[in-house]
C-alpha positions in Angstrom: 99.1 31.8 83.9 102.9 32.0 82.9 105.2 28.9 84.3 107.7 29.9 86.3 111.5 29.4 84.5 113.6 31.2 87.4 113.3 31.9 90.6 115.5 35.2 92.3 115.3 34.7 95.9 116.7 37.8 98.1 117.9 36.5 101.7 118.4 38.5 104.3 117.2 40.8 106.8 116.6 44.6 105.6 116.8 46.3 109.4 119.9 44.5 110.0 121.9 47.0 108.0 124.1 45.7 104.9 121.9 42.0 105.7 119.3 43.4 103.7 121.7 43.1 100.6 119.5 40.7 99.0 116.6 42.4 99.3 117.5 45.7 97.6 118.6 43.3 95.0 115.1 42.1 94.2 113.8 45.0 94.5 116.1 46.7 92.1 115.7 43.7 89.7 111.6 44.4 90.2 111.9 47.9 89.4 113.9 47.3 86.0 111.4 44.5 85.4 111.8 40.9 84.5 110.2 38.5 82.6 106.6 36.9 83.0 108.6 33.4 83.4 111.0 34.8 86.4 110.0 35.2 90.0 111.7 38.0 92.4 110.9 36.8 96.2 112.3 38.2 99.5 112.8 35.8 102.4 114.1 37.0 106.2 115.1 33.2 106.6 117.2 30.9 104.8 115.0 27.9 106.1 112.4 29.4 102.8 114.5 27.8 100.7 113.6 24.7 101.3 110.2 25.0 99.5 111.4 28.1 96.9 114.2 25.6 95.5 112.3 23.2 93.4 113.4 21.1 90.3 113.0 22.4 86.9 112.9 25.9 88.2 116.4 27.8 87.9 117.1 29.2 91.4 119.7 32.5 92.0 119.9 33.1 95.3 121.1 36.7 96.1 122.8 37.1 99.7 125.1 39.3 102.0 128.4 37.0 103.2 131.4 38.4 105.1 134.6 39.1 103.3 136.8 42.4 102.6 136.6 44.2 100.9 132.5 45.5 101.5 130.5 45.7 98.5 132.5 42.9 96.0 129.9 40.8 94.0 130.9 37.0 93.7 129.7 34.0 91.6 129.5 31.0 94.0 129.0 27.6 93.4 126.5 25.3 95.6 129.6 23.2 96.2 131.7 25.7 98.1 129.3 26.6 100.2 129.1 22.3 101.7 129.0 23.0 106.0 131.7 22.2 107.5 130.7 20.4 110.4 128.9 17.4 110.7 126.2 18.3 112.9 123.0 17.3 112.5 120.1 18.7 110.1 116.9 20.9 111.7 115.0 23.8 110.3 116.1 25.9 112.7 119.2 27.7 112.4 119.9 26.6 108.3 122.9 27.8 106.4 122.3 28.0 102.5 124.3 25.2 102.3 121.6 23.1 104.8 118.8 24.8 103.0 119.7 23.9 99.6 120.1 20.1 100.9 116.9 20.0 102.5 115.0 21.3 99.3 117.0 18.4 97.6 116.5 15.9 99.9 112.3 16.8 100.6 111.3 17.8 97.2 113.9 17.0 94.8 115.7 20.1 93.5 118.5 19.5 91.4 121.9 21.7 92.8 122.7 22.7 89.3 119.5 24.2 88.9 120.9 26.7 92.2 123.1 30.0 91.5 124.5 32.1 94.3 125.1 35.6 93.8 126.9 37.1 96.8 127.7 40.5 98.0 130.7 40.5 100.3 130.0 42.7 103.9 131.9 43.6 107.1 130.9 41.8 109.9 128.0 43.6 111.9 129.3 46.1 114.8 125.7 47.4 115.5 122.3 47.6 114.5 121.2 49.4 111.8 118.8 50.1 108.8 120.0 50.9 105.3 123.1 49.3 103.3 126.7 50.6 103.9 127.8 53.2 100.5 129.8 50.3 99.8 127.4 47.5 99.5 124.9 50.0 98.2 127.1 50.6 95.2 127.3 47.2 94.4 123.8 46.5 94.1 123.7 47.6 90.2 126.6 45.3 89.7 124.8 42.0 91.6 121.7 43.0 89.6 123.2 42.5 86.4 125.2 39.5 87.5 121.7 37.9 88.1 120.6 39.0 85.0 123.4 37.3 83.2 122.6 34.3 85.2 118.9 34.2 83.6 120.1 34.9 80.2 122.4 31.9 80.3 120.4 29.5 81.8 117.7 29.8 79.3 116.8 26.9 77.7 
């Protein structure tokens, strides 16, 4: 059995329209194949980073987030994305930002061992299935962002 180097973990929600952002990633990213060493999940709920994040295992988290224009891929750091409010901590509800410190917090991961790909989307108006033409178009760019990511991390 291979060890796990990297971790791609697609958030988001697939029947919630341009959500599901992250998904398509992985799955685009499965069907160009990867590595023995690199894991491509799906999770629905932020609160799964908490156990996918783990130290010594390279973690590129792939997820929609609201900006203009729809369908811009953006490098973020684990720093910009600090709440901000100081309420407190519980599983339910987690940003990426409260996942992340959780995982850190209850097993150890390391925040420079965390990249964040993001794809920018308009806010929701209604439900929907399928990504926007906009977002949908930048999946190939966000997949090769996260490949990048792997390349340079290894080590």
């Amino acid at each position: 059995m291979t060890q796990v180097r990297a971790r791609v973990i697609g958030l988001g929600q697939s029947a919630a329209g341009d959500d599901g952002v992250g998904a398509a990633v992985v799955r685009a990213l499965r069907a160009r194949g990867l590595p023995d060493d690199v894991e491509a999940l799906e999770a629905t709920d932020t609160s799964a980073l908490v156990t996918l994040v783990e130290p010594g295992v390279l973690a590129v988290v792939v997820d929609a987030v609201l900006g203009t224009p729809a369908g811009e891929v953006v490098n973020l750091a684990v720093d910009a994305l600090a709440p901000r409010t100081s309420r407190g901590v519980s599983s339910h509800g987690l940003g990426v930002a409260e996942a992340l410190g959780l995982a850190q917090v209850m097993n150890g991961a390391d925040p420079r061992e965390v990249r964040i790909v993001a794809i920018t989307i308009r806010r929701p108006t209604r439900q929907r299935t399928g990504l926007s033409p906009d977002v949908a178009a930048a999946v190939p760019s966000a997949v090769e962002h996260v490949l990048w990511m792997l390349g340079t991390a290894v080590g």
